[in-house]
C-alpha positions in Angstrom: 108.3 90.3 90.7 106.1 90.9 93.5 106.3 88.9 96.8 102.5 88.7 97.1 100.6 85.4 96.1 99.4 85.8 92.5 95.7 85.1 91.9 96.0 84.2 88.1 99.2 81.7 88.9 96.8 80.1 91.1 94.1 79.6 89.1 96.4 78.5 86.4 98.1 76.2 88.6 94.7 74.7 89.7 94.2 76.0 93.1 91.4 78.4 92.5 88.5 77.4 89.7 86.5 80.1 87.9 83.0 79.4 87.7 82.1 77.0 84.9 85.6 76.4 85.1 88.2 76.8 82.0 86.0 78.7 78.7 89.1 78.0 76.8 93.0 77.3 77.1 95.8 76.9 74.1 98.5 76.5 76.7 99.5 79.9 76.2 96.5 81.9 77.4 93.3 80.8 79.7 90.3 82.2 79.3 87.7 81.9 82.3 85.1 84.2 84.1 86.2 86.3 86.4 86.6 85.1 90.4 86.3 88.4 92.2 83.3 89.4 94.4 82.2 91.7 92.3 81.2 91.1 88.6 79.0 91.5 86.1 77.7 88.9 83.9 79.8 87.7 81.5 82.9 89.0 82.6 86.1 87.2 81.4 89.4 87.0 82.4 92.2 86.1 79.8 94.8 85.0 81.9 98.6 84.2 80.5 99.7 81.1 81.5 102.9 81.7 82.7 103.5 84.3 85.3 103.9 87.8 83.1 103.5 91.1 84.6 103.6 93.6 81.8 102.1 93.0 78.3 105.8 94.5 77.0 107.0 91.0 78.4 104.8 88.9 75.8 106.5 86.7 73.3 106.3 87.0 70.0 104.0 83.8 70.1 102.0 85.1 73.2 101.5 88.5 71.8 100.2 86.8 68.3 97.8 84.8 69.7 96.5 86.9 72.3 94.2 89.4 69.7 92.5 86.4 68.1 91.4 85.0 71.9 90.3 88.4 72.5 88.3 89.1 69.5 87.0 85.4 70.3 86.3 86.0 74.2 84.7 89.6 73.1 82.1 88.4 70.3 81.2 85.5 72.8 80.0 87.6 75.5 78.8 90.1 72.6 76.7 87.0 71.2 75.5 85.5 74.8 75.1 88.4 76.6 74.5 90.9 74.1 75.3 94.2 76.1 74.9 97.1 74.6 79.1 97.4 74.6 81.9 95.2 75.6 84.8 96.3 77.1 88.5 95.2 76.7 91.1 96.6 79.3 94.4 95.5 80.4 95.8 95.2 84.1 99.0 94.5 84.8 100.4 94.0 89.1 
């Protein structure tokens, strides 16, 4: 593990607040837009809730529900913001 401060811990642990704060959290997973200076509308972040820095790492009960958040999250900004295509990527520090 890294010895930098981890953005998504603090968020998670309440020191940071996404705009429009949580858009949805199972205690697993948090879903909220994205904090960084530069985004575009209706950019989500879907955020584990314990400190994980590979998806490899997942549970069996993480890794299960995360597909159904992100179909979720993805029709969402499909529905509201109706781009022409949403993108799903994966960063892990």
């Amino acid at each position: 593990m890294s010895d930098r401060p981890c953005p998504i811990c603090d968020e998670v642990a309440g020191r940071r607040t996404a705009p429009g704060g949580p858009i949805y959290d199972d205690g697993l997973w948090l879903v909220s837009h994205h904090l960084g200076p530069h985004t575009d509308p209706g950019e989500l972040i879907v955020k584990l809730r314990r400190h994980g820095e590979s998806v490899g790492d997942l549970t069996g009960t993480e890794a299960a529900a995360l597909g159904p958040i992100l179909r979720a999250a993805a029709g969402a900004v499909d529905r509201v913001i109706r781009p022409e295509r949403v993108y799903v990527a994966a960063f892990s520090e």
